[in-house]
VOTOR-370169 format. One record per atom (N, C-alpha, C): residue in one letter; chain; atom name; z, x, y. Coordinates in nm, 2 decimals. Example, Ala and Ser with C-alpha at 12.3 -4.5 7.8 and 13.67 -1.06 7.14 Angstrom:
@res->a	chain->A	atom->N	c3->0.78	c1->1.32	c2->-0.57
@res->a	chain->A	atom->CA	c3->0.78	c1->1.23	c2->-0.45
@res->a	chain->A	atom->C	c3->0.78	c1->1.32	c2->-0.33
@res->s	chain->A	atom->N	c3->0.71	c1->1.28	c2->-0.22
@res->s	chain->A	atom->CA	c3->0.71	c1->1.37	c2->-0.11
@res->s	chain->A	atom->C	c3->0.79	c1->1.29	c2->0.00
This chain:
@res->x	chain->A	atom->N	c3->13.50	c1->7.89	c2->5.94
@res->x	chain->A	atom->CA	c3->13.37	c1->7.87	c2->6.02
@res->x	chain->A	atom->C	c3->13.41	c1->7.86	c2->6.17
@res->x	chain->A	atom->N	c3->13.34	c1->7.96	c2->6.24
@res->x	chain->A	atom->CA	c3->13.33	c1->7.97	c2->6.41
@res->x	chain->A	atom->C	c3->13.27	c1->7.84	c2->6.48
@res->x	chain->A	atom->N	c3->13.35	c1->7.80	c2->6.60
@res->x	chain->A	atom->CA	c3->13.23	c1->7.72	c2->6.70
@res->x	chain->A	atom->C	c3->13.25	c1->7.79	c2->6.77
@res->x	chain->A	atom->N	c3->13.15	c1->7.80	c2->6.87
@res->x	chain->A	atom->CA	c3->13.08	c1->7.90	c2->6.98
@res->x	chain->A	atom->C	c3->13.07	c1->7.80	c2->7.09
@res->x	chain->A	atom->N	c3->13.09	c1->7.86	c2->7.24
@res->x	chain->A	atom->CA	c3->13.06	c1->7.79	c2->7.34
@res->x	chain->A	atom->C	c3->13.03	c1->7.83	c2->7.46
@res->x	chain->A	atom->N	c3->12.91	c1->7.86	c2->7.54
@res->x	chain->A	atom->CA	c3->12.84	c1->7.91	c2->7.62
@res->x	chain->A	atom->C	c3->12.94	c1->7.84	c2->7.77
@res->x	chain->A	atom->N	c3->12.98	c1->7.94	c2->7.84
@res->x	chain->A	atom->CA	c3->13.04	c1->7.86	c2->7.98
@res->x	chain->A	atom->C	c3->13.01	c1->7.94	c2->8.09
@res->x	chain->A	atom->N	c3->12.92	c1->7.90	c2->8.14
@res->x	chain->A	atom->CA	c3->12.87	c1->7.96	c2->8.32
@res->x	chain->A	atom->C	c3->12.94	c1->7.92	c2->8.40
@res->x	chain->A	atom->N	c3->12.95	c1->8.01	c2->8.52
@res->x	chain->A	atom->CA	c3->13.01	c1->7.94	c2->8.61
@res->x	chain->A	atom->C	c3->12.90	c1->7.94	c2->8.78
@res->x	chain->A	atom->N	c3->12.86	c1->7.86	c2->8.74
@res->x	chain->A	atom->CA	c3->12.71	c1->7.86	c2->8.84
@res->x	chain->A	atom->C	c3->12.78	c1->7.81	c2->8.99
@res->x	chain->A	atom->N	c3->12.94	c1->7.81	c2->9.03
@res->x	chain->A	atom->CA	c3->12.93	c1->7.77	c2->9.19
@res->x	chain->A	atom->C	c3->12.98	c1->7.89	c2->9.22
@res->x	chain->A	atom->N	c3->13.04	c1->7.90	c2->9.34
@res->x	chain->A	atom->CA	c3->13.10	c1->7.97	c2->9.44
@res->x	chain->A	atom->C	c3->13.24	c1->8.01	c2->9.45
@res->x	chain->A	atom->N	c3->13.32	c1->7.92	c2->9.36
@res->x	chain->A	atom->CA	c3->13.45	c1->7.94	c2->9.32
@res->x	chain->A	atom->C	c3->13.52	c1->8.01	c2->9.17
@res->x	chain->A	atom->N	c3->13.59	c1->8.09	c2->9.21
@res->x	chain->A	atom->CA	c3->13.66	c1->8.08	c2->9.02
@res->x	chain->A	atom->C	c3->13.69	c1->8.00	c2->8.97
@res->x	chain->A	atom->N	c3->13.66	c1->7.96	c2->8.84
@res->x	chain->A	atom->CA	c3->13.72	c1->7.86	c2->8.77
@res->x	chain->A	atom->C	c3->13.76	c1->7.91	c2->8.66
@res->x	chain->A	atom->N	c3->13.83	c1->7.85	c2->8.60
@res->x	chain->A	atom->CA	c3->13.92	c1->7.81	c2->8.46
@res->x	chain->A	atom->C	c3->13.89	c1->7.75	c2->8.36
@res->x	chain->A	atom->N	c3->13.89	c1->7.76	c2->8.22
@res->x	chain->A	atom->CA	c3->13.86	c1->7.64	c2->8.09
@res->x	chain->A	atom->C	c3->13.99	c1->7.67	c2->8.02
@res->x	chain->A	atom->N	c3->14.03	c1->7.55	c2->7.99
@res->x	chain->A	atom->CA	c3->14.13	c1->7.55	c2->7.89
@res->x	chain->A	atom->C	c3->14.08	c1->7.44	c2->7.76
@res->x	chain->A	atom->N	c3->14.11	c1->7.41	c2->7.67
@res->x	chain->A	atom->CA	c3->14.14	c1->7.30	c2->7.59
@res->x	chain->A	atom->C	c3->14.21	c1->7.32	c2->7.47
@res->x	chain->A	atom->N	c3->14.26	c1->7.22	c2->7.40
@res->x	chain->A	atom->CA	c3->14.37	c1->7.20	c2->7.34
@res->x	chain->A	atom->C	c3->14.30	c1->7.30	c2->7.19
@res->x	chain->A	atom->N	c3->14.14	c1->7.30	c2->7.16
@res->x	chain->A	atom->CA	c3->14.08	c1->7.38	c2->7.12
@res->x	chain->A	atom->C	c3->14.14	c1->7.49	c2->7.06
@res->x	chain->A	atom->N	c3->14.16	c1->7.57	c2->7.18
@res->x	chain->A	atom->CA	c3->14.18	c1->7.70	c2->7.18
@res->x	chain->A	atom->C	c3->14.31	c1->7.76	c2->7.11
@res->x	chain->A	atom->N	c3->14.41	c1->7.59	c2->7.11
@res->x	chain->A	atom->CA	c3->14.56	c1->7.62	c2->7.05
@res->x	chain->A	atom->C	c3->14.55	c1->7.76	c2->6.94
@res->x	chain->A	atom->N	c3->14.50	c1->7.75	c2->6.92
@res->x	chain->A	atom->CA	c3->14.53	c1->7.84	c2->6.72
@res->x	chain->A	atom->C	c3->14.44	c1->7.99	c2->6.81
@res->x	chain->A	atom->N	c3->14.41	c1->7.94	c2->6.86
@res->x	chain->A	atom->CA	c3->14.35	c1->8.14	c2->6.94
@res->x	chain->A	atom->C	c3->14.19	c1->8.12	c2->6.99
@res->x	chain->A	atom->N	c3->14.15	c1->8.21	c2->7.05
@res->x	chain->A	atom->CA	c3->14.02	c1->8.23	c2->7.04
@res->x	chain->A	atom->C	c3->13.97	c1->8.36	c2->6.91
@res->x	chain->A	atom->N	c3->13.89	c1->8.34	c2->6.90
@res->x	chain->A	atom->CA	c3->13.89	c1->8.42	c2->6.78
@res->x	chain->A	atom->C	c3->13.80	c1->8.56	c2->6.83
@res->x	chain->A	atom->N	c3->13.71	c1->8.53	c2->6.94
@res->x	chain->A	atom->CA	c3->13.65	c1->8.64	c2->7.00
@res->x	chain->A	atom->C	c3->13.57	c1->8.63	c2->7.12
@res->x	chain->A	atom->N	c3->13.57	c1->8.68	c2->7.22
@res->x	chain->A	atom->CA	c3->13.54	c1->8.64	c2->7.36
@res->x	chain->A	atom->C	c3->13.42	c1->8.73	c2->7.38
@res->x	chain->A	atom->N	c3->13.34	c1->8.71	c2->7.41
@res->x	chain->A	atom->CA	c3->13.22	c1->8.76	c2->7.44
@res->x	chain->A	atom->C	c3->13.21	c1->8.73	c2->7.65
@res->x	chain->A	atom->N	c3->13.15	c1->8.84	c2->7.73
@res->x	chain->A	atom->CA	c3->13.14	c1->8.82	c2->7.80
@res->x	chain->A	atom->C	c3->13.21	c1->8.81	c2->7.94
@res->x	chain->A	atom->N	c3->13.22	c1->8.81	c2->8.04
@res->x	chain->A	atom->CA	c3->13.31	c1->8.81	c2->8.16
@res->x	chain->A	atom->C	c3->13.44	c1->8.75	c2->8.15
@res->x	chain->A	atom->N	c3->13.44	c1->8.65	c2->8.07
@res->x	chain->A	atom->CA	c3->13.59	c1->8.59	c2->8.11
@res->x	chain->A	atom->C	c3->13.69	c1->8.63	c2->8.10
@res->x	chain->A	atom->N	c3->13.84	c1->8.58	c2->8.15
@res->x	chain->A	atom->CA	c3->13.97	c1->8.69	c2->8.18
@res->x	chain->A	atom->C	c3->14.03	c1->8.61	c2->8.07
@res->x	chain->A	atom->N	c3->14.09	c1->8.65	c2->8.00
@res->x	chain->A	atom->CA	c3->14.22	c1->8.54	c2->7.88
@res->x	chain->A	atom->C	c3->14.36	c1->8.54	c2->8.06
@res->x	chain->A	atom->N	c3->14.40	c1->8.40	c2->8.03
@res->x	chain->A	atom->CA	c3->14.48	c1->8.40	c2->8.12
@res->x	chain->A	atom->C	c3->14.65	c1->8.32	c2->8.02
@res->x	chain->A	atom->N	c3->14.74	c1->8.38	c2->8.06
@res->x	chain->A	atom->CA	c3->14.88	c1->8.31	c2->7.99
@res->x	chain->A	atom->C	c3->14.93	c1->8.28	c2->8.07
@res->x	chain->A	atom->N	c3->15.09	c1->8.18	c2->8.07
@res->x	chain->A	atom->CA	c3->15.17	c1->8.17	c2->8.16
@res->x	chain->A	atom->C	c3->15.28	c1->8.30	c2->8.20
@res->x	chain->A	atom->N	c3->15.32	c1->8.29	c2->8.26
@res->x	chain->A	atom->CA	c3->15.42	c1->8.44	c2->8.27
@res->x	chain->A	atom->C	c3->15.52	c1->8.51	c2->8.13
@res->x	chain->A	atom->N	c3->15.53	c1->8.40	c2->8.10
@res->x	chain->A	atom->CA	c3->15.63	c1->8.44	c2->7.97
@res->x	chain->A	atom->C	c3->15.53	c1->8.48	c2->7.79
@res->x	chain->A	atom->N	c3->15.42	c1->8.48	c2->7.86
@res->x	chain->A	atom->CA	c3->15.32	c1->8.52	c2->7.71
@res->x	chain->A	atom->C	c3->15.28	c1->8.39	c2->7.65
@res->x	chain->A	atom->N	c3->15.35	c1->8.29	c2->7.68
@res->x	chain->A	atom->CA	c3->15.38	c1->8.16	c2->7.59
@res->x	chain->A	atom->C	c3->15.24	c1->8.08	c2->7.67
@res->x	chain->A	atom->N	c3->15.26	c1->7.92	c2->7.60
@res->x	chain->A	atom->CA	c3->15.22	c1->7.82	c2->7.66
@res->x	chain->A	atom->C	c3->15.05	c1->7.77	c2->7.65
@res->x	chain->A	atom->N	c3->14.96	c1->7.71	c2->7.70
@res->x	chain->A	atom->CA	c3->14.83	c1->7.71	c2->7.65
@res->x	chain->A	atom->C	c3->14.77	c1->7.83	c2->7.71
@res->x	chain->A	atom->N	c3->14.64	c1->7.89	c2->7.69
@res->x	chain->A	atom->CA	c3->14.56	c1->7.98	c2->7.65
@res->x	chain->A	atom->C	c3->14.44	c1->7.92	c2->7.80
@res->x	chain->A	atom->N	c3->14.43	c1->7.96	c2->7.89
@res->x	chain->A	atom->CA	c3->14.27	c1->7.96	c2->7.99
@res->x	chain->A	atom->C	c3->14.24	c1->8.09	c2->7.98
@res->x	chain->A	atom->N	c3->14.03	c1->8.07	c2->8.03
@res->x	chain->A	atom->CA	c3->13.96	c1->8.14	c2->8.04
@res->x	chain->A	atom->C	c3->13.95	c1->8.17	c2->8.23
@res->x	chain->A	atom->N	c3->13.93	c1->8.25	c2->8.27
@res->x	chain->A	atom->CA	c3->13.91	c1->8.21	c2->8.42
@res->x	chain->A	atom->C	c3->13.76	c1->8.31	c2->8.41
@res->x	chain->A	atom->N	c3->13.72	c1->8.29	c2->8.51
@res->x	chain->A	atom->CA	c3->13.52	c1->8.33	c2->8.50
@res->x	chain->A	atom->C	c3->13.53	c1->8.30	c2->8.69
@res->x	chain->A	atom->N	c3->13.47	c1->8.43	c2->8.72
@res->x	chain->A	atom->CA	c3->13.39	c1->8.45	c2->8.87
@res->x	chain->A	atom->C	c3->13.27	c1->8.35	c2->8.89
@res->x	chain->A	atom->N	c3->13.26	c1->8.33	c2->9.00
@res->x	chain->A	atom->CA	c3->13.13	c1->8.28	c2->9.03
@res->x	chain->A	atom->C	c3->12.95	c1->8.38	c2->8.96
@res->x	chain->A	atom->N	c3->12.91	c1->8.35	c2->8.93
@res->x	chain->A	atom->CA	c3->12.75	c1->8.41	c2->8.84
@res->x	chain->A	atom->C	c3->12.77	c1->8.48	c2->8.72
@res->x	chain->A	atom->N	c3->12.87	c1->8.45	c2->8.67
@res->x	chain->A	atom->CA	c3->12.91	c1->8.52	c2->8.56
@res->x	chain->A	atom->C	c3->12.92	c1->8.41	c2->8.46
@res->x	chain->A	atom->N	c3->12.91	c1->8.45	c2->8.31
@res->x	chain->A	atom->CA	c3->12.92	c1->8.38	c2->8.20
@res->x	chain->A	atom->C	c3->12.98	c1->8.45	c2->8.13
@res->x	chain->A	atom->N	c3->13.03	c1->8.34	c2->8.00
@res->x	chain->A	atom->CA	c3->13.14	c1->8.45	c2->7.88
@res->x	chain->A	atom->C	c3->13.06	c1->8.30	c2->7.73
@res->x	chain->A	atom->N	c3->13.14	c1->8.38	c2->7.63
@res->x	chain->A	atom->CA	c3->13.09	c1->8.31	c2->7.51
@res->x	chain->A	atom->C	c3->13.23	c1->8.28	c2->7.47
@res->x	chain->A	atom->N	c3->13.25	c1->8.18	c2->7.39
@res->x	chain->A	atom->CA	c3->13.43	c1->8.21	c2->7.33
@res->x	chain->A	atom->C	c3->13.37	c1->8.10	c2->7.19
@res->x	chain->A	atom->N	c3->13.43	c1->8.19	c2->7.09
@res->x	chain->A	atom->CA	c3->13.41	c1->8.17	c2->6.97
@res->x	chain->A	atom->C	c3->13.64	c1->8.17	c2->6.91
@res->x	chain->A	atom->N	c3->13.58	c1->8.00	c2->6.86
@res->x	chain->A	atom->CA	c3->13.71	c1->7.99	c2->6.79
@res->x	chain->A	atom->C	c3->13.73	c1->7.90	c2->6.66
@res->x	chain->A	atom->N	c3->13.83	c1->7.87	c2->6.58
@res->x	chain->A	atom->CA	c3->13.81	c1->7.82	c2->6.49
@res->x	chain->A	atom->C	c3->13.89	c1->7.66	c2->6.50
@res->x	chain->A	atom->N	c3->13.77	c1->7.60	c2->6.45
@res->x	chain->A	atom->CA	c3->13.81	c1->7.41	c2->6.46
@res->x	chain->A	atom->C	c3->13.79	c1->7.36	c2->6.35
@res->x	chain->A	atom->N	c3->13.90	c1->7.30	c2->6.35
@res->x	chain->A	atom->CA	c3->13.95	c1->7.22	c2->6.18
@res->x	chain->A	atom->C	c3->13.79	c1->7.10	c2->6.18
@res->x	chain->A	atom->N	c3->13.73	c1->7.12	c2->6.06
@res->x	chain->A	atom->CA	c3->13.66	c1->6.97	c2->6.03
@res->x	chain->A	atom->C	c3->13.70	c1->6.85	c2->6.03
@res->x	chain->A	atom->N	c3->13.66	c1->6.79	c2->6.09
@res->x	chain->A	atom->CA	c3->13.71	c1->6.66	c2->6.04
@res->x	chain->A	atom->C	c3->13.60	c1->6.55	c2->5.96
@res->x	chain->A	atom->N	c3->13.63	c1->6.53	c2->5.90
@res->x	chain->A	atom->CA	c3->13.57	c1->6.45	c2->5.76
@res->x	chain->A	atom->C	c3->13.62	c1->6.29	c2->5.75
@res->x	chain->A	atom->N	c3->13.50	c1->6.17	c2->5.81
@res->x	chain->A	atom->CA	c3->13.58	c1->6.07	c2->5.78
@res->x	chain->A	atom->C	c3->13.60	c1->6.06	c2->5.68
@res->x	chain->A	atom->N	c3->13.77	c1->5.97	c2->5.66
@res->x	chain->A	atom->CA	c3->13.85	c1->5.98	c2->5.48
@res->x	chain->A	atom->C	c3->13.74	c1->5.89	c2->5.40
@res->x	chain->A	atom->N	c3->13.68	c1->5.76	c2->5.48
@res->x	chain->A	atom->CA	c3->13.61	c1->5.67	c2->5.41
@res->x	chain->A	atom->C	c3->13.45	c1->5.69	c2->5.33
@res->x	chain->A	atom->N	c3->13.36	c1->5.79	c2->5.41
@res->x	chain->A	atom->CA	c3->13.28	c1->5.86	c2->5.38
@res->x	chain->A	atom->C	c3->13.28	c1->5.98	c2->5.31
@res->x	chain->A	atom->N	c3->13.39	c1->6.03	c2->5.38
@res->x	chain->A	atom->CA	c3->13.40	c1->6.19	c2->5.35
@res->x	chain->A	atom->C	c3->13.26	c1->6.31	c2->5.42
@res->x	chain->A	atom->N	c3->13.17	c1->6.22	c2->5.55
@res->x	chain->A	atom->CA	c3->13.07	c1->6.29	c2->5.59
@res->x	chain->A	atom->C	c3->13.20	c1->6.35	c2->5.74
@res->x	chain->A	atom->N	c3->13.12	c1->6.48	c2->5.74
@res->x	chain->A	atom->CA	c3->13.18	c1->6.55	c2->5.87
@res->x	chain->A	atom->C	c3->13.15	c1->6.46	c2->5.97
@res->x	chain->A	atom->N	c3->13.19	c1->6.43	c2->6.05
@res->x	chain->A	atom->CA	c3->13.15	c1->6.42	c2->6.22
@res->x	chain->A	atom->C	c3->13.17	c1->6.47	c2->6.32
@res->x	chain->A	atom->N	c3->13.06	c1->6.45	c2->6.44
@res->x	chain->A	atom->CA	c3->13.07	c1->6.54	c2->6.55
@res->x	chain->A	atom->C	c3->13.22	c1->6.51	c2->6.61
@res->x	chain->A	atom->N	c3->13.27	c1->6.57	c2->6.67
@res->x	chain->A	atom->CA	c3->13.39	c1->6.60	c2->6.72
@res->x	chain->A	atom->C	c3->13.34	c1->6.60	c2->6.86
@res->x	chain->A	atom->N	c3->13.44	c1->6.54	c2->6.96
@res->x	chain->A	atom->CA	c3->13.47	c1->6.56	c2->7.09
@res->x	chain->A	atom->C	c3->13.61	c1->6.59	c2->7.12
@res->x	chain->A	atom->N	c3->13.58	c1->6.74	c2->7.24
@res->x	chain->A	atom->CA	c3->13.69	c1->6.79	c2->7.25
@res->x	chain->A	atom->C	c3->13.66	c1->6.80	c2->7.42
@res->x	chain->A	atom->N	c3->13.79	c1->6.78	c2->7.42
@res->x	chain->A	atom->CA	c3->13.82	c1->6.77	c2->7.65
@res->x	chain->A	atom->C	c3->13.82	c1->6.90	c2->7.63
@res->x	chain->A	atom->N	c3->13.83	c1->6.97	c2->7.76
@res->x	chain->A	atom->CA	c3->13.85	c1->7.06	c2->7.86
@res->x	chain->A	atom->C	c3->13.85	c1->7.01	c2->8.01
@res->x	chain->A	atom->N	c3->13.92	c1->7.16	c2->8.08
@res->x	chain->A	atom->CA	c3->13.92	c1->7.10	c2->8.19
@res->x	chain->A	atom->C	c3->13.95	c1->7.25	c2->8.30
@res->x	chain->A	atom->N	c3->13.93	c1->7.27	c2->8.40
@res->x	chain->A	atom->CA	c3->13.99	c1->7.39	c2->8.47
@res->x	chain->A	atom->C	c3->14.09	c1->7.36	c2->8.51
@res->x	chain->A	atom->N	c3->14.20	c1->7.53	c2->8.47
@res->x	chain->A	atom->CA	c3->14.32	c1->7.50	c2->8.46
@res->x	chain->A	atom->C	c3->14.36	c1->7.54	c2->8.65
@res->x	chain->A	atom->N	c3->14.24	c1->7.58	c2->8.72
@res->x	chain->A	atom->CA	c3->14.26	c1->7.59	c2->8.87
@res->x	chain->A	atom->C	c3->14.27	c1->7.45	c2->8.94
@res->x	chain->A	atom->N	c3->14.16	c1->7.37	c2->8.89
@res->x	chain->A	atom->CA	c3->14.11	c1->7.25	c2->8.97
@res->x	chain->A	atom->C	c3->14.14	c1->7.18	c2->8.89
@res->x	chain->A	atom->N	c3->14.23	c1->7.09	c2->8.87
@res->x	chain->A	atom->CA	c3->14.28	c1->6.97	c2->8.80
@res->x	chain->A	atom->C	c3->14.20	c1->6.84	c2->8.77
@res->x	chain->A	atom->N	c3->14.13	c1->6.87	c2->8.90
@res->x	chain->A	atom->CA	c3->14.00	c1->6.72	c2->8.88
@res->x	chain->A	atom->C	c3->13.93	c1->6.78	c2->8.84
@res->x	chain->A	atom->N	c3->13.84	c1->6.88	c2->8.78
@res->x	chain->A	atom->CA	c3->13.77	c1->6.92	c2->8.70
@res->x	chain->A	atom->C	c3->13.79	c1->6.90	c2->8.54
@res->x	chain->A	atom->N	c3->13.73	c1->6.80	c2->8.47
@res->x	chain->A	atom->CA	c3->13.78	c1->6.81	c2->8.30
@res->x	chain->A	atom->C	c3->13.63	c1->6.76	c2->8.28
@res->x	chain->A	atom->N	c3->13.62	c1->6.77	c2->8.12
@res->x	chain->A	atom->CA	c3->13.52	c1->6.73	c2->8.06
@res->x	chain->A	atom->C	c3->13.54	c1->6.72	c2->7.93
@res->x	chain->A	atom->N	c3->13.43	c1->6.72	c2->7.84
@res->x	chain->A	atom->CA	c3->13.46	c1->6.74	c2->7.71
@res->x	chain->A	atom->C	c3->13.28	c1->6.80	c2->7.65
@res->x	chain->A	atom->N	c3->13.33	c1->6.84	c2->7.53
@res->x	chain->A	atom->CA	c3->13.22	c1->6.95	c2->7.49
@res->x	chain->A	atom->C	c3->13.21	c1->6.86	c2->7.33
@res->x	chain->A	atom->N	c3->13.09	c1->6.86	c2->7.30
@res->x	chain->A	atom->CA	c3->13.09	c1->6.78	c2->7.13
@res->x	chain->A	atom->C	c3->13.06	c1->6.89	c2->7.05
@res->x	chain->A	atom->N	c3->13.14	c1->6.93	c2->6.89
@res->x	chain->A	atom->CA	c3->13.12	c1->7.02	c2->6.83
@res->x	chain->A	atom->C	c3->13.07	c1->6.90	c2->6.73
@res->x	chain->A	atom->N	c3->12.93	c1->6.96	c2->6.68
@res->x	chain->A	atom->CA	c3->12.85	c1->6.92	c2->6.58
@res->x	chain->A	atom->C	c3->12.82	c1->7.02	c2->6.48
@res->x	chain->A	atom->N	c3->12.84	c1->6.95	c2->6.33
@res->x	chain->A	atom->CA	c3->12.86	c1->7.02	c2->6.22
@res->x	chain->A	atom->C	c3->12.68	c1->7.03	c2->6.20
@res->x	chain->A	atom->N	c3->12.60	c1->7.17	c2->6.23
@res->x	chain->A	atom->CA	c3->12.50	c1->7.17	c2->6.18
@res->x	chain->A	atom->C	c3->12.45	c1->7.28	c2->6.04
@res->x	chain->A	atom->N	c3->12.54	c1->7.25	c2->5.93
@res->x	chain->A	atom->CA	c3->12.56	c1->7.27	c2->5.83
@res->x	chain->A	atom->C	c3->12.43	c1->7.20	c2->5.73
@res->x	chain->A	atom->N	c3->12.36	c1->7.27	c2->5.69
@res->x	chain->A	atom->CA	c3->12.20	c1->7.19	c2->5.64
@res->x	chain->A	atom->C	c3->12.11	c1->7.19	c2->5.76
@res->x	chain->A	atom->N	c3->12.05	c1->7.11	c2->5.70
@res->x	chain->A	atom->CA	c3->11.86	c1->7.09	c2->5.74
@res->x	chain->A	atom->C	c3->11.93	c1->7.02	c2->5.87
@res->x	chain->A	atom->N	c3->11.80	c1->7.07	c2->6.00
@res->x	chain->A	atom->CA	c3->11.87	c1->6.98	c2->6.11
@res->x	chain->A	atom->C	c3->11.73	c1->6.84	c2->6.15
């Protein structure tokens, strides 16, 4: 099962998304953004996006199931641009699996 995630870049600067997310790949990138690596092919995985441009990135994220209930829960996951350092956030992936 895919999670999907809509990322605009509505200022004036280029920016970057990375998160720890993306470790296992993106599974398909929709839209403007550049796949960026470190020089040697290795290392974490950024998106970098122009100013007025948008991209979609679709990748695959393990469920997590509390052991005690066994109900999925929403997950929060950081990001952050890998240009601007003080730039981080986090995105919540919500299992909407059933009736919402």
């Amino acid at each position: 099962q895919l999670t999907s995630i809509v990322v605009h870049n509505k200022g004036t600067l280029p920016h970057g998304i990375t998160s720890p997310a993306f470790s296992t790949g993106v599974i398909k990138k929709e839209g403007d953004g550049v796949e960026m690596r470190d020089s040697k092919g290795k290392g974490h995985m950024a998106y970098h996006l122009t100013p007025g441009k948008s991209m979609t990135l679709h990748f695959a994220k393990r469920p997590y199931a509390d052991p005690a209930t066994g109900i999925r829960e929403t997950t929060q996951v950081p990001f952050w641009c890998d240009i601007h350092a003080h730039m981080k956030g986090e995105f919540l992936v919500v299992d909407t699996t059933g009736d919402l």
